[in-house]
C-alpha positions, 0 to 999 in steps of 0.5 A, a space after each residue: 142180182 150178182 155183180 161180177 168185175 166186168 157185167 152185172 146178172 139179173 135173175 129175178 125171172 130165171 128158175 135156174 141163178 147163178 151158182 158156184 159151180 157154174 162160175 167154176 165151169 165159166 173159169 175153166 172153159 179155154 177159149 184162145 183160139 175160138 171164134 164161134 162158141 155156141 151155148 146151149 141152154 145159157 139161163 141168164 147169160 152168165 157163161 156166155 157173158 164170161 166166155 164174151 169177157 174172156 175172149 173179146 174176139 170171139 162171136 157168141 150164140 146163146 140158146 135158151 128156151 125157156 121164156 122167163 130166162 129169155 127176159 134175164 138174158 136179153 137184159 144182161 147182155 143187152 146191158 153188159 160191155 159184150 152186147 155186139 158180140 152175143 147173139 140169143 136165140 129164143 128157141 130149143 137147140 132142137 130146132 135152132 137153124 143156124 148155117 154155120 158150125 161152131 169152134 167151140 160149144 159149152 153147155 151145163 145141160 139139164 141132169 138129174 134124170 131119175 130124180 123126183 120132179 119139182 112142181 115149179 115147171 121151168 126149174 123141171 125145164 133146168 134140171 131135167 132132160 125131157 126138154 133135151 136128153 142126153 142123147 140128143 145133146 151128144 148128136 147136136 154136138 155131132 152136127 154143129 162142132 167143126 172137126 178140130 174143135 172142143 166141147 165142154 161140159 158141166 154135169 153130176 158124176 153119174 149124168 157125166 158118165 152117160 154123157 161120156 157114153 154118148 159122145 163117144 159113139 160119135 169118136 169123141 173123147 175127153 181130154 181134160 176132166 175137172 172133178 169138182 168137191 165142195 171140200 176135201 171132207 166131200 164127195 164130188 157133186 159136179 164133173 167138167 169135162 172137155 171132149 175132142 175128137 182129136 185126142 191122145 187118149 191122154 186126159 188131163 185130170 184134176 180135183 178141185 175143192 172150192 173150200 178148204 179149212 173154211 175158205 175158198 181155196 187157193 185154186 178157186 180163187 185163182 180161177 175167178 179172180 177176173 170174175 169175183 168182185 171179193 178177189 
């Protein structure tokens, strides 16, 4: 169990808990103006539970197929302040059916394409993209975005860059990019990036350690202040 400020996230069926630089991607997702956000591949519910305590006028739809993370879900948002306004949905983004398109759509999706596989299936399900392919997520976000609207994403280095090849077949390009470090010393392990189709050519870049000289840093503790009961 992980207790944030506003709700609570059992996880004790999902292959996939809470982890550091999923509460970073929840922090740093803009959500002002939106009023429908799509969450594909939500887990436990965490980033649809964070963008719910971020902007309480927005309706979000939480997509998740993997059965044991449908029981985390159901309950942590069924037992959260947010419940009427987070509506899941127990199916593969794939065959989701939805008549409407979304202002917004946030996703840490499967990665870790070429790395040796897990015996544990639904962590396979979490970590790599047999279920949904980058490709298909690129042409998903085609379909269901409005126009004018954003998608963020959470996603190693490597898997970032094909990402970025994907989505800009279908005219979108970055605007922000966040490179995320464990600290100074470190390579980057996580990139979040937001993607437009109405863009300068300007992105907006920033590196972001979560520790430095041994504590989190100022930067992170900034960003999850309103989440993190240590801050």
């Amino acid at each position: 169990m992980f207790r944030f400020k506003q709700f609570t996230v059992v996880q004790d069926h999902a292959a996939m808990k809470v982890c550091t630089d999923a509460c970073l991607f929840g922090a740093l997702i803009e959500t002002v103006n939106h009023q429908n956000i799509l969450d594909i591949g939500t887990g436990t519910g965490l980033l649809a539970l964070m963008m719910a305590q971020k902007n309480q006028n927005a309706v979000i739809s939480a997509i998740e197929i993997d059965n044991e993370a449908v029981i985390d879900a159901k309950y942590n948002i069924e037992n959260s302040p947010f419940s009427s306004k987070i509506e899941l949905f127990h199916t593969s983004i794939q065959e989701f059916q939805q008549n409407k398109k979304y202002d917004c759509i946030i996703s840490n999706p499967p990665f870790f394409q070429n790395n040796l596989k897990s015996p544990h299936l639904a962590r396979n399900k979490a970590l790599h993209n047999h279920s949904l392919t980058l490709s298909e997520l690129a042409n998903i976000i085609m379909q269901l975005l409005v126009p004018e609207g954003d998608t963020w994403i959470l996603l190693p280095p490597y898997e970032m860059s094909v990402f970025r090849a994907e989505i800009q077949n279908f005219g979108f390009a970055p605007n922000k990019k966040f490179v995320v470090k464990h600290d100074p010393s470190k390579a980057p392990f996580r990139e979040i990036c937001c993607f437009s189709r109405l863009t300068t050519g300007n992105c907006i870049q920033e590196v972001i350690n979560i520790y430095e000289s041994g504590i989190y840093s100022a930067r992170f503790v900034e960003l999850l202040k309103d989440y993190y009961l240590i801050f």
